[in-house]
Z-matrix of the N, CA and C atoms (Angstrom, degrees):
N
C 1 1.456
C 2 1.546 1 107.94
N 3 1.742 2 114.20 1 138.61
C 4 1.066 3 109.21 2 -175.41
C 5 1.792 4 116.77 3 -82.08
N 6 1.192 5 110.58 4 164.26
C 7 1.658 6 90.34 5 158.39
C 8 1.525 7 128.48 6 -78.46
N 9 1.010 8 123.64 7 11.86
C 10 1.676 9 123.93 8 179.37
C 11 1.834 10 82.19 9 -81.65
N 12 1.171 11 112.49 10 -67.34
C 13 1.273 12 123.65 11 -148.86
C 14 1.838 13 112.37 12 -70.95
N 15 1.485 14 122.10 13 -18.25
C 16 1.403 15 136.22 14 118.30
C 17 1.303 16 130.30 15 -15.72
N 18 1.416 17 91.99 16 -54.35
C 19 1.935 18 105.77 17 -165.61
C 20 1.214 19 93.03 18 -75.27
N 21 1.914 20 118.76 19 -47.54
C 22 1.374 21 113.13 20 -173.57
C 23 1.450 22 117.95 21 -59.88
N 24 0.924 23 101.28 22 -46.47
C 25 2.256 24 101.90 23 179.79
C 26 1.837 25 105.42 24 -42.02
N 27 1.050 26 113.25 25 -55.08
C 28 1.456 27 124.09 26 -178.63
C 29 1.319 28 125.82 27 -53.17
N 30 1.704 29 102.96 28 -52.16
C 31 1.483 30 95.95 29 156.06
C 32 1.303 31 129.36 30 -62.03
N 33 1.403 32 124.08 31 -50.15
C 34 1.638 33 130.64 32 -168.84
C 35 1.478 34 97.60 33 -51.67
N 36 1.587 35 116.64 34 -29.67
C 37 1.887 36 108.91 35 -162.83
C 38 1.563 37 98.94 36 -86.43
N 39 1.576 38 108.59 37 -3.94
C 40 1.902 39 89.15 38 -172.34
C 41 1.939 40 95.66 39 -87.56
N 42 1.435 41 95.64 40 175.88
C 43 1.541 42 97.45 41 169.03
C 44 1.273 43 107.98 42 -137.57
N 45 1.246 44 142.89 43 145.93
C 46 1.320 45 157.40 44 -161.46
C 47 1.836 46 114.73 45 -116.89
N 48 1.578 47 111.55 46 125.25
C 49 0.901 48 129.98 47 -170.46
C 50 1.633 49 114.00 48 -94.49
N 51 1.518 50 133.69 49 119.64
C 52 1.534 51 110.50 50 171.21
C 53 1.466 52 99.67 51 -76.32
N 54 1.165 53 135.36 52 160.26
C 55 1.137 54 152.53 53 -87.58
C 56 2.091 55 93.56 54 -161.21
N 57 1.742 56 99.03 55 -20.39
C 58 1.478 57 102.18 56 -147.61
C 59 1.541 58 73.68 57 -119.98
N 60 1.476 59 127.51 58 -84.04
C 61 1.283 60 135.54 59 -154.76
C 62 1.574 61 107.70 60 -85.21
N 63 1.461 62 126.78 61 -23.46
C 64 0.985 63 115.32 62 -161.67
C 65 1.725 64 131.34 63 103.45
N 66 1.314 65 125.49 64 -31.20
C 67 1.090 66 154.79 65 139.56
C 68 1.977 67 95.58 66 11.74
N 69 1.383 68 107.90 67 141.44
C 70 1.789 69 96.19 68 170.99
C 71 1.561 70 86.94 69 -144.54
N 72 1.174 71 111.36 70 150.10
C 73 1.613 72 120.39 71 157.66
C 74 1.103 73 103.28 72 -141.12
N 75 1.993 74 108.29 73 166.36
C 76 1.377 75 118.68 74 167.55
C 77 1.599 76 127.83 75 -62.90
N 78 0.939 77 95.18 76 127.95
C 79 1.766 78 87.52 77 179.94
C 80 1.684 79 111.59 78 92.02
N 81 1.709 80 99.78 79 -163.84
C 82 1.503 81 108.69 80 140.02
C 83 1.240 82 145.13 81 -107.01
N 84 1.248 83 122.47 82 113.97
C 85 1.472 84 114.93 83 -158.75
C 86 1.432 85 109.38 84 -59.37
N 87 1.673 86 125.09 85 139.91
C 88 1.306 87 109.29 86 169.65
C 89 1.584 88 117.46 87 -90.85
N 90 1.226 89 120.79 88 43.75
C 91 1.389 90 141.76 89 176.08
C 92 1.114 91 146.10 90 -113.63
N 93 1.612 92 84.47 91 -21.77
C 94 1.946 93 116.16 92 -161.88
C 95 1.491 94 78.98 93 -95.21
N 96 1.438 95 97.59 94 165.51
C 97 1.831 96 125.38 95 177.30
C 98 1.070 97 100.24 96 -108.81
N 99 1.544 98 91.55 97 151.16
C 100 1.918 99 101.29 98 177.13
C 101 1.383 100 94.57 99 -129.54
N 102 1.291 101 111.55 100 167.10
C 103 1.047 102 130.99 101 -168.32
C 104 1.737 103 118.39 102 -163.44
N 105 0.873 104 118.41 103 151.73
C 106 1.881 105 120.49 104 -177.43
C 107 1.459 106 103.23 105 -133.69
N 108 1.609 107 96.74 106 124.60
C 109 1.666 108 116.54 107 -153.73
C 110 1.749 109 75.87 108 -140.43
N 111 1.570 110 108.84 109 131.73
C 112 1.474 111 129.83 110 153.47
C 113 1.775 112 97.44 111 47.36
N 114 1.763 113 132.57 112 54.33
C 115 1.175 114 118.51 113 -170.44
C 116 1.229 115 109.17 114 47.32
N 117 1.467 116 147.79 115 65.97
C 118 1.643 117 153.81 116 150.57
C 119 1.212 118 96.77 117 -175.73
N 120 1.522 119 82.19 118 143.35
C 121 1.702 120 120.85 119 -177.60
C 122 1.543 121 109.48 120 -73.89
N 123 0.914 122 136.72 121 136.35
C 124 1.696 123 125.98 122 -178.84
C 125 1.636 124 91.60 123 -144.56
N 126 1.297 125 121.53 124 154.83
C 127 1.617 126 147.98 125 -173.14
C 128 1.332 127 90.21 126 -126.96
N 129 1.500 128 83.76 127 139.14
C 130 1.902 129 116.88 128 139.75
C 131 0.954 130 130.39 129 -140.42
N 132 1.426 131 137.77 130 145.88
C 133 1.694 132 140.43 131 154.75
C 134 0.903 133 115.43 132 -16.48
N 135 1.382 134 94.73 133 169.25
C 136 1.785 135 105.19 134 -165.96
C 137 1.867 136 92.47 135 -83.27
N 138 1.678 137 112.98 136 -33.24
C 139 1.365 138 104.68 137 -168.83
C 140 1.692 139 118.76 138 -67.26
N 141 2.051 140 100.20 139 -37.95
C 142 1.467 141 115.95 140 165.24
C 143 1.588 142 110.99 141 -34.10
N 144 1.322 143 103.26 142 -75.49
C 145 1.545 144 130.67 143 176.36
C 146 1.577 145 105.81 144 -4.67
N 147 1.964 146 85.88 145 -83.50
C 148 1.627 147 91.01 146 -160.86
C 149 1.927 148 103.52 147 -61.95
N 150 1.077 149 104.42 148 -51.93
C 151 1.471 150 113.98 149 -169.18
C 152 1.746 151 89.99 150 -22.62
N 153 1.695 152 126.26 151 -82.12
C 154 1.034 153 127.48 152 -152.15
C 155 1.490 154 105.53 153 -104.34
N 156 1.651 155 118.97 154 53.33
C 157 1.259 156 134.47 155 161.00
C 158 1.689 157 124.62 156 -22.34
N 159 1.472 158 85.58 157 -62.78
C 160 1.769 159 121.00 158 -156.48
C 161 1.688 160 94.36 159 -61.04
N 162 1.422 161 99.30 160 -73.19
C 163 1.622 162 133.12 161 172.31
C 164 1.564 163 103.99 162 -12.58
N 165 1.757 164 113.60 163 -69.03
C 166 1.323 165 139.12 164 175.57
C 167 1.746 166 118.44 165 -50.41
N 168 1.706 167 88.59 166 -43.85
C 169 1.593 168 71.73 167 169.26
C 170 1.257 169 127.44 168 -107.79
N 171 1.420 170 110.66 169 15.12
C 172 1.812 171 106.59 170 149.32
C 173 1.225 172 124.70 171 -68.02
N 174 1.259 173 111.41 172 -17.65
C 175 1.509 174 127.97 173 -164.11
C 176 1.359 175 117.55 174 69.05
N 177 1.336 176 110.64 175 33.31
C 178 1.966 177 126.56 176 157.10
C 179 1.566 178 103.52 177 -42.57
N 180 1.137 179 111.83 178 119.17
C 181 1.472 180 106.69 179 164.33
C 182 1.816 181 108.77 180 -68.67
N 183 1.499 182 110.59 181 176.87
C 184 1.212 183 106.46 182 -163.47
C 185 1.323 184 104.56 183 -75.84
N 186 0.713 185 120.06 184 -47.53
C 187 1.678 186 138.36 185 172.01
C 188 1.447 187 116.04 186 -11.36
N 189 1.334 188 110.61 187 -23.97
C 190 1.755 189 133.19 188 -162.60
C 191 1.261 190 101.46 189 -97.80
N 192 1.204 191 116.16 190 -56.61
C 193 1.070 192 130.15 191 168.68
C 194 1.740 193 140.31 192 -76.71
C-alpha cells in the first residue's frame, strides 16, 4: 500500500465540525472555509462561510462575529 492511499483512509475517517453552527460532515469538505483563530485551524459551512464572508476576510476572529 502506497502512502497517498494511507493518507486517503485517514482523511475520509476524520469528520469536520463548522466552527459557527455546529454542522459535522464526513471528511473535509472542499467547500467549507478555513480559517486560523488563536494558532488553530477552525471550519465552517458553506452557509456559515458565505453569510460572514466580509468578517473572514479581514481576519475578524470568530468571536466578533
Amino acid at each position: 500500500m502506497d502512502q497517498k492511499t494511507q493518507h486517503d483512509r485517514v482523511e475520509t475517517a476524520r469528520t469536520t465540525t463548522c466552527a459557527r453552527c455546529g454542522t459535522v460532515e464526513e471528511g473535509l469538505p472542499i467547500t467549507w472555509t478555513c480559517s486560523v483563530e488563536n494558532s488553530r485551524r477552525v471550519y465552517f459551512c458553506d452557509r456559515c462561510g458565505r453569510e460572514n464572508l466580509r468578517s473572514i476576510e479581514g481576519r475578524l476572529d470568530s468571536s466578533w462575529w
